[in-house]
DRENPA-3360 file (N, C-alpha, C; in nm, 2 decimals, always signed):
BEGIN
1 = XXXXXXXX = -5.75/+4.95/-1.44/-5.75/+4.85/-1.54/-5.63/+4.75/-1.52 ~ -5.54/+4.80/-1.49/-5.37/+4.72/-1.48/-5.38/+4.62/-1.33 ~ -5.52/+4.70/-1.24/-5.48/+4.58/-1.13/-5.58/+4.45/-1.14 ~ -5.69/+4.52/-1.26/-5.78/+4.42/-1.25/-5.69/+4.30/-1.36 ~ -5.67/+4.39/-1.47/-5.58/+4.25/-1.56/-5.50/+4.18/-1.51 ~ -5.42/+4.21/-1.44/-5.37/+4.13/-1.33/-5.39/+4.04/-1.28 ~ -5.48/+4.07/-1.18/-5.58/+4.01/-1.15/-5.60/+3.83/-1.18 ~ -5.70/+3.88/-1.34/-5.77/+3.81/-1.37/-5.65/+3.69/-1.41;
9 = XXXXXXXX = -5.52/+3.76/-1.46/-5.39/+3.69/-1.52/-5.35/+3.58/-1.42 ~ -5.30/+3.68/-1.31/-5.27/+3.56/-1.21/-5.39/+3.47/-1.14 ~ -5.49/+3.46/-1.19/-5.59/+3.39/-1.10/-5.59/+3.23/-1.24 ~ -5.58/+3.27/-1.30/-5.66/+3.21/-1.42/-5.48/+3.06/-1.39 ~ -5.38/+3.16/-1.37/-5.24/+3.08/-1.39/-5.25/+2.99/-1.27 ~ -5.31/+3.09/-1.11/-5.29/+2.97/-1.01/-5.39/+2.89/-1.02 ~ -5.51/+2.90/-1.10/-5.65/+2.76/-1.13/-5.56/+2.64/-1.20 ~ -5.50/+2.71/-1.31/-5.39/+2.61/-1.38/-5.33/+2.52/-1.33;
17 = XXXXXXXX = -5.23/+2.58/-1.23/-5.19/+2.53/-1.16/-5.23/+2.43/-1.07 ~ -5.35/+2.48/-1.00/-5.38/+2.37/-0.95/-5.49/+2.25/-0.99 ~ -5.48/+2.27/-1.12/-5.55/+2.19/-1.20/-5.40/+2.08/-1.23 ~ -5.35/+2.11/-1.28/-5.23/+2.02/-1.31/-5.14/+1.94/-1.23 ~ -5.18/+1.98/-1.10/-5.07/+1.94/-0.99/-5.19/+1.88/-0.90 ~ -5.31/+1.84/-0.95/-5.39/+1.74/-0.93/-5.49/+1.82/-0.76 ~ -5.47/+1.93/-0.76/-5.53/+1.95/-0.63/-5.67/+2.05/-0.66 ~ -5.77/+2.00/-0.57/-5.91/+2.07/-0.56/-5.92/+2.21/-0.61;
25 = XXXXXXXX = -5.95/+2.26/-0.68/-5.94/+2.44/-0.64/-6.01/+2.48/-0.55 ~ -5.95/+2.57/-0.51/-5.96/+2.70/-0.35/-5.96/+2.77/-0.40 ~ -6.06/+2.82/-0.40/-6.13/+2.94/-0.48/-6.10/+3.06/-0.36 ~ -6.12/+3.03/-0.25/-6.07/+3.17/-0.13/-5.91/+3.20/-0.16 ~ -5.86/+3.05/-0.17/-5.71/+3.10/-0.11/-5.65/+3.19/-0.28 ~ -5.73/+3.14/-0.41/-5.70/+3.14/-0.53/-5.72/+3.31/-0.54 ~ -5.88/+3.35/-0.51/-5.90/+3.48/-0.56/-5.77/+3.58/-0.45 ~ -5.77/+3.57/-0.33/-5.73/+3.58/-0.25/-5.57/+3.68/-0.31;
33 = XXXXXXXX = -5.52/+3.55/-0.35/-5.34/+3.55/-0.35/-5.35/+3.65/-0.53 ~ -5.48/+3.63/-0.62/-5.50/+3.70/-0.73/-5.48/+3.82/-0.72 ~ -5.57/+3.88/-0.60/-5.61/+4.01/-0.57/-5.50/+4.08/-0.53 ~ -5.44/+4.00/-0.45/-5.29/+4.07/-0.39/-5.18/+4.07/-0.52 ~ -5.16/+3.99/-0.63/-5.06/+4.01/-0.74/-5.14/+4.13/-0.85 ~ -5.31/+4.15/-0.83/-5.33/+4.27/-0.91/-5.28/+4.37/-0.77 ~ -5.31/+4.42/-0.69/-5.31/+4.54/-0.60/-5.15/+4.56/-0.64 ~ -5.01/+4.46/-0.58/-4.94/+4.49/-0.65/-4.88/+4.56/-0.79;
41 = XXXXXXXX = -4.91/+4.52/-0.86/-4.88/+4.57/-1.00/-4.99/+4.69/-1.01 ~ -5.05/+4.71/-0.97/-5.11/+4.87/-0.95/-5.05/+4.99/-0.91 ~ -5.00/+4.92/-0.72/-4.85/+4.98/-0.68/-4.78/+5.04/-0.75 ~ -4.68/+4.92/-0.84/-4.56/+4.98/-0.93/-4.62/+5.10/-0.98 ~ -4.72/+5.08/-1.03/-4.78/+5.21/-1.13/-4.76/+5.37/-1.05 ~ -4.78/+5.36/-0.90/-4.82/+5.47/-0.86/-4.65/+5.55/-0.81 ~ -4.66/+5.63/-0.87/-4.56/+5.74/-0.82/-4.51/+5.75/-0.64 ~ -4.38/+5.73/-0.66/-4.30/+5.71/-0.51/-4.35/+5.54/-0.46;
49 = XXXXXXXX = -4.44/+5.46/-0.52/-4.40/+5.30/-0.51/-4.35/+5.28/-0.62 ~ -4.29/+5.30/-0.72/-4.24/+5.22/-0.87/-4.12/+5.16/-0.82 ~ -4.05/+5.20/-0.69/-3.95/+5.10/-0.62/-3.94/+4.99/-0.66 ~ -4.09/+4.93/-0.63/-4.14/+4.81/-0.62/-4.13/+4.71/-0.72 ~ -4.09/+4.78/-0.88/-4.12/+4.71/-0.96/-4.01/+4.68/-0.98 ~ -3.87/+4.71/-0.87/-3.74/+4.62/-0.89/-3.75/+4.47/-0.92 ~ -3.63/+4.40/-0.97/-3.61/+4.27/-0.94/-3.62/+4.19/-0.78 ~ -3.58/+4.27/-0.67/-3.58/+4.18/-0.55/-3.73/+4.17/-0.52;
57 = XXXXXXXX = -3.80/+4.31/-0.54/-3.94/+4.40/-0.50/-4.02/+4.24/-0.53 ~ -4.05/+4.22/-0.66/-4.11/+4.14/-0.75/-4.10/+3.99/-0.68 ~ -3.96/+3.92/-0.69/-3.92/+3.80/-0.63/-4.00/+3.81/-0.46 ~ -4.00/+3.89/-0.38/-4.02/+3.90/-0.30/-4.21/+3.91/-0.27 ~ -4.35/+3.98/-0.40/-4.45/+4.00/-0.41/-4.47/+3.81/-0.45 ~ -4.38/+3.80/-0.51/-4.39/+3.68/-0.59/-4.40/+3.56/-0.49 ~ -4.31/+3.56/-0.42/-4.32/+3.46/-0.29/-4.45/+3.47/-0.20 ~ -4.48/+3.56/-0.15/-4.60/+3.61/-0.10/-4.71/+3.56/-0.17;
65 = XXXXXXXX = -4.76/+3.56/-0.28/-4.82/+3.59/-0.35/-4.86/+3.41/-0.36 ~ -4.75/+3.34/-0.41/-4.78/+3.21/-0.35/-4.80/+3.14/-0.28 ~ -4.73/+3.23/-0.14/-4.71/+3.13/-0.03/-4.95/+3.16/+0.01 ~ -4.97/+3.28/+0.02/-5.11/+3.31/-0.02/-5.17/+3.23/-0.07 ~ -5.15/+3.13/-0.20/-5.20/+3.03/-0.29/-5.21/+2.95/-0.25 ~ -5.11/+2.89/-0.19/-5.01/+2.74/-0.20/-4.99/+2.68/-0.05 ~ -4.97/+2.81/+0.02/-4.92/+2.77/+0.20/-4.77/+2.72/+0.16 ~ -4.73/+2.66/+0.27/-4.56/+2.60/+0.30/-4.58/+2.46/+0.29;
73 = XXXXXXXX = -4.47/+2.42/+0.26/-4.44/+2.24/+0.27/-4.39/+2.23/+0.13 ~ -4.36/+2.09/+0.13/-4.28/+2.04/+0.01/-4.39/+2.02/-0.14 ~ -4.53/+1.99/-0.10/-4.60/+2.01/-0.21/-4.62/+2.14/-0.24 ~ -4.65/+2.27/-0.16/-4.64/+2.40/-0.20/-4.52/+2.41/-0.31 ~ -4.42/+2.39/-0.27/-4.30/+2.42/-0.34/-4.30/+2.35/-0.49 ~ -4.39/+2.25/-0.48/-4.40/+2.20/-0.64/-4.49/+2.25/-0.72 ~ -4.57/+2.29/-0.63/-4.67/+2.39/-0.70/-4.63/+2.50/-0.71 ~ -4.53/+2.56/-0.65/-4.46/+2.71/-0.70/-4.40/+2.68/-0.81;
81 = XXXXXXXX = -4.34/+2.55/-0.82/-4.26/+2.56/-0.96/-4.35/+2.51/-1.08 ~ -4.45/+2.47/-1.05/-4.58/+2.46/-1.18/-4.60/+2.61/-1.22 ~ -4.60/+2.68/-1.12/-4.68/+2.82/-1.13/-4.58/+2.93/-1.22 ~ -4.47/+2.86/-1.17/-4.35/+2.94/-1.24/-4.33/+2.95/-1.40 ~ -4.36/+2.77/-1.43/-4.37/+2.73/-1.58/-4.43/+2.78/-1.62 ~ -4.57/+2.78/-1.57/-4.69/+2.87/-1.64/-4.67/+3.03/-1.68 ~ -4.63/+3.09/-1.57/-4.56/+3.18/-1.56/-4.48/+3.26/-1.69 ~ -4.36/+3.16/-1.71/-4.23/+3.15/-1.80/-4.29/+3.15/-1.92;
89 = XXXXXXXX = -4.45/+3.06/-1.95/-4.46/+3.03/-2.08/-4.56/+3.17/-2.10 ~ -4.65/+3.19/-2.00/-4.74/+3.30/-2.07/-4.65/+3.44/-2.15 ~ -4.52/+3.43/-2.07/-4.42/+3.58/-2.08/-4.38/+3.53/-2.21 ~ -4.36/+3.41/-2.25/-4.28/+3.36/-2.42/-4.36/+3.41/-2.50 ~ -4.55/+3.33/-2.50/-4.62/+3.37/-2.57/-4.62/+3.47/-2.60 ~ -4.63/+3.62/-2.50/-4.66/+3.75/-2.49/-4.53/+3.81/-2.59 ~ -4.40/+3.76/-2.57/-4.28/+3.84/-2.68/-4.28/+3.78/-2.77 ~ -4.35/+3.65/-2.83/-4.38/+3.61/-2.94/-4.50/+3.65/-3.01;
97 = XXXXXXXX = -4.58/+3.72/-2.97/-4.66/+3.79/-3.03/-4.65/+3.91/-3.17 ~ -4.71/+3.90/-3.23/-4.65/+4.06/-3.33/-4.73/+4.18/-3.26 ~ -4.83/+4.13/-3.19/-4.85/+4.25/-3.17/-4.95/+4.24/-3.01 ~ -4.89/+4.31/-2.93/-4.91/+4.22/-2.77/-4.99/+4.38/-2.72 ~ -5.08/+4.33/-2.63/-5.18/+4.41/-2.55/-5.24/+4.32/-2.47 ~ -5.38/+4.43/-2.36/-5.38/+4.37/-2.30/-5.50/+4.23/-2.34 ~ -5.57/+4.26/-2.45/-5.63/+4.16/-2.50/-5.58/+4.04/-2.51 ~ -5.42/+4.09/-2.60/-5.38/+3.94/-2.67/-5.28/+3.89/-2.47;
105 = XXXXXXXX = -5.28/+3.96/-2.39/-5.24/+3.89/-2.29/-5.34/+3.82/-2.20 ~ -5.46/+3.85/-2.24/-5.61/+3.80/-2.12/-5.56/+3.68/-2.22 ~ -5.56/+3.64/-2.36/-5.63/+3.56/-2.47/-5.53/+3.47/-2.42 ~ -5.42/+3.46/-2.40/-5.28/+3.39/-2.41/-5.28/+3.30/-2.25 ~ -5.35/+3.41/-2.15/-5.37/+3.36/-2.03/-5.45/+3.24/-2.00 ~ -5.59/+3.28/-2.09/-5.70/+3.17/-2.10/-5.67/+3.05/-2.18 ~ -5.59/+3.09/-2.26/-5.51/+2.96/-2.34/-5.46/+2.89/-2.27 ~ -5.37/+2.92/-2.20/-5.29/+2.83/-2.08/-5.37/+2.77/-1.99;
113 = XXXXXXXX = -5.46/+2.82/-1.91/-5.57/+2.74/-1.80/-5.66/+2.63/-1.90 ~ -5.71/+2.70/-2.03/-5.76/+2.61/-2.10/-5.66/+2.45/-2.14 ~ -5.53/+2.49/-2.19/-5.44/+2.35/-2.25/-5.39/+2.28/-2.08 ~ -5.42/+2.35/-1.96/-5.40/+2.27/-1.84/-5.55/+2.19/-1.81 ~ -5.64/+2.23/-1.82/-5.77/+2.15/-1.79/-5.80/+2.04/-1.91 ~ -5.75/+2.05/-2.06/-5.72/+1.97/-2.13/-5.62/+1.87/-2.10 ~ -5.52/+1.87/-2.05/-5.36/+1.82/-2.02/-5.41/+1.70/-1.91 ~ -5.47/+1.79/-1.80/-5.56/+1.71/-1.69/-5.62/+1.62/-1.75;
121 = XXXXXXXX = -5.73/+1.69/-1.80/-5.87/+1.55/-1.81/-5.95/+1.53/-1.70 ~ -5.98/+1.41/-1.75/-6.01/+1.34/-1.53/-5.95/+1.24/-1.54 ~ -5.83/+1.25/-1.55/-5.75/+1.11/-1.52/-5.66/+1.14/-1.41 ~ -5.55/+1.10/-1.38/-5.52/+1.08/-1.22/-5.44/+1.19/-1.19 ~ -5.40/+1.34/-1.27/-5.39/+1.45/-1.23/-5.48/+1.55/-1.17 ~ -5.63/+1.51/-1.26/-5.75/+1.56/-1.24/-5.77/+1.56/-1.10 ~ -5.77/+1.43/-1.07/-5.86/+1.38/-0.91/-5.75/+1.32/-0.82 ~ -5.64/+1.34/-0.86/-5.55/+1.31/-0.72/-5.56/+1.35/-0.62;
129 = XXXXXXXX = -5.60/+1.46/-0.61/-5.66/+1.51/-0.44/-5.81/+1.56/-0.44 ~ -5.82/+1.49/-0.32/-6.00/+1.52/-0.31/-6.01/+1.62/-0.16 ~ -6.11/+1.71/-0.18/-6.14/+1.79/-0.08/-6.25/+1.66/+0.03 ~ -6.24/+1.64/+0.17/-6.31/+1.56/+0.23/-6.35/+1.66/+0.35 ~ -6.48/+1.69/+0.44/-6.57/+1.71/+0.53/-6.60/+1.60/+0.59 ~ -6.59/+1.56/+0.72/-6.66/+1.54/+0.85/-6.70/+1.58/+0.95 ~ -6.85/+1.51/+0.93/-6.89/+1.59/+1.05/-6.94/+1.46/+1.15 ~ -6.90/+1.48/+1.31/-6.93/+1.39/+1.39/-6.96/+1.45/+1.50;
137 = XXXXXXXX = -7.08/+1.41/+1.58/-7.14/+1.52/+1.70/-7.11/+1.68/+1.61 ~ -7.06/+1.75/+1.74/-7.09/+1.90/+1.74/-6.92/+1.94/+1.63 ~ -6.83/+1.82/+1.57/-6.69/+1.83/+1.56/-6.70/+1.86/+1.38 ~ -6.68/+1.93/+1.32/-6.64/+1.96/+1.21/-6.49/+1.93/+1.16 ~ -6.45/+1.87/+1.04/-6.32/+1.88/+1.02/-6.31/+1.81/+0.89 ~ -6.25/+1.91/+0.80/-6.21/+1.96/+0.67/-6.06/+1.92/+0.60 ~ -6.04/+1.79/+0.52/-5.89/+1.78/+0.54/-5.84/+1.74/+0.36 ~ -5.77/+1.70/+0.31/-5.72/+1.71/+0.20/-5.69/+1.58/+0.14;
145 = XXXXXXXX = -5.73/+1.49/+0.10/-5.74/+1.36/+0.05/-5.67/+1.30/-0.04 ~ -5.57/+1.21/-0.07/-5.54/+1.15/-0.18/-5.57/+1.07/-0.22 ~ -5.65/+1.06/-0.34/-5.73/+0.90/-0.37/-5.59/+0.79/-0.47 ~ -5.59/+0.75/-0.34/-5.45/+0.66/-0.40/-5.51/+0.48/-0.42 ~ -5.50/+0.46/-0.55/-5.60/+0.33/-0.60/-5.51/+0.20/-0.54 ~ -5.38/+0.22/-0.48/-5.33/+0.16/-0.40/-5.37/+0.09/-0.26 ~ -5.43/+0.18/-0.24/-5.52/+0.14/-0.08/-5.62/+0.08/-0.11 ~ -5.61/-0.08/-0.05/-5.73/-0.14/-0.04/-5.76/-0.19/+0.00;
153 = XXXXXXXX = -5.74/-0.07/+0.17/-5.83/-0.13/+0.32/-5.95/-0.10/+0.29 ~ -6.00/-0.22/+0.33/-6.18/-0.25/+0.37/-6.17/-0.28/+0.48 ~ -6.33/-0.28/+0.55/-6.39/-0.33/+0.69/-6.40/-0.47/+0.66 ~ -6.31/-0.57/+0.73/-6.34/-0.74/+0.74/-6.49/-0.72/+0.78 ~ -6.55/-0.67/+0.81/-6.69/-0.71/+0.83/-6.80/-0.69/+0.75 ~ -6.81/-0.57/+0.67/-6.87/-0.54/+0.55/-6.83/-0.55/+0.44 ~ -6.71/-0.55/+0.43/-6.63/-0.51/+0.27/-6.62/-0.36/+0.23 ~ -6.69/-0.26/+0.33/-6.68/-0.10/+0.24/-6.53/-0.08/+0.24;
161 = XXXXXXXX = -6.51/+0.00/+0.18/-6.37/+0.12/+0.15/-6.36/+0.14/+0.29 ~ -6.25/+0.20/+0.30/-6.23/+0.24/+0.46/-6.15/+0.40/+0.42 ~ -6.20/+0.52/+0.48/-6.13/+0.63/+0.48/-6.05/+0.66/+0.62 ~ -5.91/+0.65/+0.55/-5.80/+0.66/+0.66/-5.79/+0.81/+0.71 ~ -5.81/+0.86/+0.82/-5.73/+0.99/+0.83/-5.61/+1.04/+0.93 ~ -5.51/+1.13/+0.95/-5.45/+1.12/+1.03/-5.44/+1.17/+1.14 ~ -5.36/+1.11/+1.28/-5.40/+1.18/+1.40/-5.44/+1.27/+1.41 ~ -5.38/+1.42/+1.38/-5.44/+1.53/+1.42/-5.60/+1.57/+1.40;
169 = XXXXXXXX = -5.65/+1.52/+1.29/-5.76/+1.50/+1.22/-5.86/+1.44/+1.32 ~ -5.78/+1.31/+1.35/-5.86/+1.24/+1.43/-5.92/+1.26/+1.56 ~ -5.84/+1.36/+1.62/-5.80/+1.39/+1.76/-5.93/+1.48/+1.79 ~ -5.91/+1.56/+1.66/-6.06/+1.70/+1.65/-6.15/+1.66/+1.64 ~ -6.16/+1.53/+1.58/-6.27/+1.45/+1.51/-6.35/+1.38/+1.64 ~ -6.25/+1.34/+1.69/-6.33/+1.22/+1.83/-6.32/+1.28/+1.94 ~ -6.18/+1.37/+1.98/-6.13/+1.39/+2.13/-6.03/+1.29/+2.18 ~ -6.04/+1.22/+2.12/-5.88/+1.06/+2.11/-5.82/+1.13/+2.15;
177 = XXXXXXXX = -5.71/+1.10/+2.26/-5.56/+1.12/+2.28/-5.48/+1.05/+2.14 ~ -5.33/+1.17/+2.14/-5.20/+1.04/+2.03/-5.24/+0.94/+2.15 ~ -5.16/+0.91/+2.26/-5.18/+0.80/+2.31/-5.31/+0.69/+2.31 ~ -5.43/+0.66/+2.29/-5.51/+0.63/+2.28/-5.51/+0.56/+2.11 ~ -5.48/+0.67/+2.02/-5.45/+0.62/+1.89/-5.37/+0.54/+1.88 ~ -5.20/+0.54/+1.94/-5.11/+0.45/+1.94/-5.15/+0.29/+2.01 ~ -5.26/+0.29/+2.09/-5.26/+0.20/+2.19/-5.44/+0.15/+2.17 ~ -5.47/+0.11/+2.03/-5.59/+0.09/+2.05/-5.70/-0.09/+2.02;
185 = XXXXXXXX = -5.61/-0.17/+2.12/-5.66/-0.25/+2.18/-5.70/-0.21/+2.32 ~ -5.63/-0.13/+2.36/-5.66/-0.08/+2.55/-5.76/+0.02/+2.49 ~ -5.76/+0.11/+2.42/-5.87/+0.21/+2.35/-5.99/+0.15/+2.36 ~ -6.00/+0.06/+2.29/-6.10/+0.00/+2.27/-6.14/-0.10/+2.35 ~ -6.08/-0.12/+2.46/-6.16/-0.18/+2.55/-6.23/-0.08/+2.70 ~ -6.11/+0.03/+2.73/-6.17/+0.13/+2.75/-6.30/+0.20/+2.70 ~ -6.35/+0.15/+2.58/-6.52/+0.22/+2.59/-6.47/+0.37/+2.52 ~ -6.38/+0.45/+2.50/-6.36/+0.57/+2.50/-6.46/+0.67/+2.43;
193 = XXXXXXXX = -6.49/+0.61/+2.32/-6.58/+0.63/+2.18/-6.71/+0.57/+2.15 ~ -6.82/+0.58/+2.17/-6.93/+0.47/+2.12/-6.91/+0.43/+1.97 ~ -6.91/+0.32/+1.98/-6.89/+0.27/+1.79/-6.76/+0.23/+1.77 ~ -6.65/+0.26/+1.83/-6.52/+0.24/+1.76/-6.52/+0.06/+1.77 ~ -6.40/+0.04/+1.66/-6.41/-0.07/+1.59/-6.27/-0.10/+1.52 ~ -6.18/-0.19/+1.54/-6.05/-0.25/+1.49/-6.08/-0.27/+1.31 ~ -5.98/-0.19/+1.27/-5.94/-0.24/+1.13/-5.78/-0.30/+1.12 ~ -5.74/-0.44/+1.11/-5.70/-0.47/+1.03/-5.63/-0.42/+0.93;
201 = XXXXXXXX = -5.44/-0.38/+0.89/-5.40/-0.31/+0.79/-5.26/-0.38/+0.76 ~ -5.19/-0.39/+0.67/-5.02/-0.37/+0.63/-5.06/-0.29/+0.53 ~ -4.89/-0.24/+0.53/-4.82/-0.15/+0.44/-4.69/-0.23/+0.40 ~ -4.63/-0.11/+0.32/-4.54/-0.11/+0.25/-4.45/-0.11/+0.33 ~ -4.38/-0.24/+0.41/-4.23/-0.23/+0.51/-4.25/-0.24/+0.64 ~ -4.36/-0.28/+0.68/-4.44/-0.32/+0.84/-4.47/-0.41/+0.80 ~ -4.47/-0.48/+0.91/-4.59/-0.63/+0.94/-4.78/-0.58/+1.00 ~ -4.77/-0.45/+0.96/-4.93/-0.40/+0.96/-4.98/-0.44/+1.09;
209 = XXXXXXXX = -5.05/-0.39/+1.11/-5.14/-0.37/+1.29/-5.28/-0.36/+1.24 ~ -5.32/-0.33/+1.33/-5.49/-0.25/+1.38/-5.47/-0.13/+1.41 ~ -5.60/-0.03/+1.34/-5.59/+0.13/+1.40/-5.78/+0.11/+1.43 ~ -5.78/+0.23/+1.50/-5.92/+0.24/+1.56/-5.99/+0.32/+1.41 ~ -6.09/+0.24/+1.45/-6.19/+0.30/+1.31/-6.35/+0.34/+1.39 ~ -6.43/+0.39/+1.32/-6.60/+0.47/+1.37/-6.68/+0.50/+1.23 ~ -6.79/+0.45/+1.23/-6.84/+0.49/+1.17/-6.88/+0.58/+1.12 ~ -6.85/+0.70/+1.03/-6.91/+0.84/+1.06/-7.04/+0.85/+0.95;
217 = XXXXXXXX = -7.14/+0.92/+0.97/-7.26/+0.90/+0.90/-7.26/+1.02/+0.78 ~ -7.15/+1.13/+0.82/-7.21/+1.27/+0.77/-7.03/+1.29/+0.69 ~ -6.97/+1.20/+0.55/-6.90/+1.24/+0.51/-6.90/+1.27/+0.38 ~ -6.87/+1.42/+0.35/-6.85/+1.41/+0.19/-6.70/+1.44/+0.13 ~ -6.71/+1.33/+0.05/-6.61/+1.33/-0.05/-6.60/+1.42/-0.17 ~ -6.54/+1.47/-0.21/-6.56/+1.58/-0.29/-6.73/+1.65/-0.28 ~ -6.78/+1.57/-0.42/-6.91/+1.63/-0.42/-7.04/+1.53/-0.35 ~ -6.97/+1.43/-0.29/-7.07/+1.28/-0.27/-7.06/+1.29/-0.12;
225 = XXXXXXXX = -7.16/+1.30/-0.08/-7.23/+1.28/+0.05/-7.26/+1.15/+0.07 ~ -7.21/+1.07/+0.21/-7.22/+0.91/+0.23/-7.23/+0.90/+0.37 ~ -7.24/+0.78/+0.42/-7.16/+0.72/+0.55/-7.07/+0.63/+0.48 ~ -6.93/+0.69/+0.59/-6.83/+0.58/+0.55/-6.75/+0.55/+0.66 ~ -6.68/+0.46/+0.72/-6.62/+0.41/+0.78/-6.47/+0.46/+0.81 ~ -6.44/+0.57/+0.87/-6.32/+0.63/+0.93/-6.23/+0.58/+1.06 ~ -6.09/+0.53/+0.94/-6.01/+0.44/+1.04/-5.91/+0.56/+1.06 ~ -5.83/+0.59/+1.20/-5.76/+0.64/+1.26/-5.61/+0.63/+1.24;
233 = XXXXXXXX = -5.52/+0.69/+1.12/-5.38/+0.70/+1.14/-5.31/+0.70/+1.25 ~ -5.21/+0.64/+1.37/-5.16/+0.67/+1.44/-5.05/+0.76/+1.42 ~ -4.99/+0.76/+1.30/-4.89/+0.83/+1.22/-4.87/+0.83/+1.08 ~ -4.83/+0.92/+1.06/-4.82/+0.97/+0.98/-4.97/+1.10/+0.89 ~ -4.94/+1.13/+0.74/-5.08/+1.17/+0.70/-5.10/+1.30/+0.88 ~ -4.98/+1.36/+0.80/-4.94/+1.49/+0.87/-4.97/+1.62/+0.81 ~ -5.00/+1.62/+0.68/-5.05/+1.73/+0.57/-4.90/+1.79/+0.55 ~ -4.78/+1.72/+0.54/-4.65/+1.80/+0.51/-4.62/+1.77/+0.35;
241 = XXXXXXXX = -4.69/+1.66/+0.28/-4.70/+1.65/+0.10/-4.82/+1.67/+0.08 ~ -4.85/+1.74/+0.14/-5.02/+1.83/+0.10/-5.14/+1.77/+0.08 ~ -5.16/+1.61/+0.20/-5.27/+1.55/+0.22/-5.27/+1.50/+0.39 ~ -5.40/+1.49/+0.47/-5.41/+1.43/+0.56/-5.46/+1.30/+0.56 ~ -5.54/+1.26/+0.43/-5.61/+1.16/+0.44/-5.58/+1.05/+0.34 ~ -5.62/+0.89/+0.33/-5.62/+0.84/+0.22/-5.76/+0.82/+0.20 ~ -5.82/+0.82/+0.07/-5.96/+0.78/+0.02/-5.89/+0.65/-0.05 ~ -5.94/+0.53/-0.01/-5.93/+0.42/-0.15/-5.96/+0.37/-0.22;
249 = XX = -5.89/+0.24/-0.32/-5.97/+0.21/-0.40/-5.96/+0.29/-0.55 ~ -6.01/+0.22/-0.67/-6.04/+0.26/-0.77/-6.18/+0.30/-0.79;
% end
């Protein structure tokens, strides 16, 4: 009973979490890292592991337990400290209780995922990151999106949105060399790709270039299946702030 409450405690806290900190839920990596903070706290229970239920033991299940959720990088780490608050506040609720069990701790858990998907909404915590799929020829590739209303590259030729992704992405996606990416006037006259096609960009602190762009036919955006136009990052949109891609537009 103590691993499944668990369980369900810490699953309910990392949905929170990633409801608040604007990212898709991952229902693998979520049940996943759940399962492992119930099996733990079952441990403690058992005679010759109650070691475990030290202060370092815990700090140490605890790290684990997110890095399972969250992965590494600097957005993980913000999401550990969401996870923490949530954390902090369920333990308040529970000693502010008159009278605490495991009921009034499921109830107190569900309260908190509930006042985070309230907190959310669908406003721009909600949908800051979008889960994105392409598929092109026999190449699959799965990458993590920020719909940032600031981007608003379009194709000079049609007017659609344009989905940026970055090298690495790209590389799986086409077979492109980085070099080929960095160099795509010779790219593109090389033939390398059937379809590729110059987009037109500036940013923020460049005088903006061209990146190679393709049409891909088979992309979904969250839940929306489309063809959309995939332009090629030469850099950057490395997944180290916990996106590879930009979706744009409002």
């Amino acid at each position: 009973m103590a691993v499944f409450l668990n369980a369900c405690v810490d699953f309910l806290l990392l949905s929170g979490t990633n409801r608040l900190s604007g990212y898709p839920p991952d229902l693998s990596r979520t049940l996943s890292a759940a399962a492992f903070g119930g099996i733990y706290s079952g441990a403690c229970l058992i005679k010759g592991f109650r070691f475990l239920a030290g202060g370092i033991w815990r700090i140490v299940f605890l790290a684990l337990m997110m890095f399972i959720a969250f992965g590494c990088g600097v957005a993980a780490l913000r999401r550990c400290g969401i996870f923490l608050l949530l954390s902090a506040a369920l333990g308040g609720i529970a000693l502010g209780m008159v009278r605490t069990g495991i009921a009034i701790l499921l109830v107190a858990a569900v309260g908190i995922w509930a006042l985070c998907i309230l907190a959310a909404g669908n406003g721009v915590g909600a949908n800051q990151f979008v889960p994105v799929k392409l598929c092109y020829g026999n190449q699959k590739v799965e990458v993590t999106a920020l719909r940032d209303s600031g981007n608003t590259l379009r194709d000079p030729v049609t007017g659609e949105c344009v989905l940026v992704i970055g090298a690495s992405s790209a590389r799986k996606l086409t077979g492109l060399s980085q070099e080929q990416l960095e160099h795509p006037l010779q790219t593109l006259s090389g033939s390398a790709v059937p379809g590729l096609r110059l987009i037109p960009f500036e940013s923020v602190g460049s005088s903006g270039g061209m990146m190679l762009a393709l049409r891909v036919n088979d992309v979904t955006v969250g839940k929306r299946k489309r063809s959309t136009i995939v332009a090629f990052a030469p850099s950057g949109l490395d997944g180290a702030m916990g996106y590879e891609a930009l979706t744009g537009g409002v």
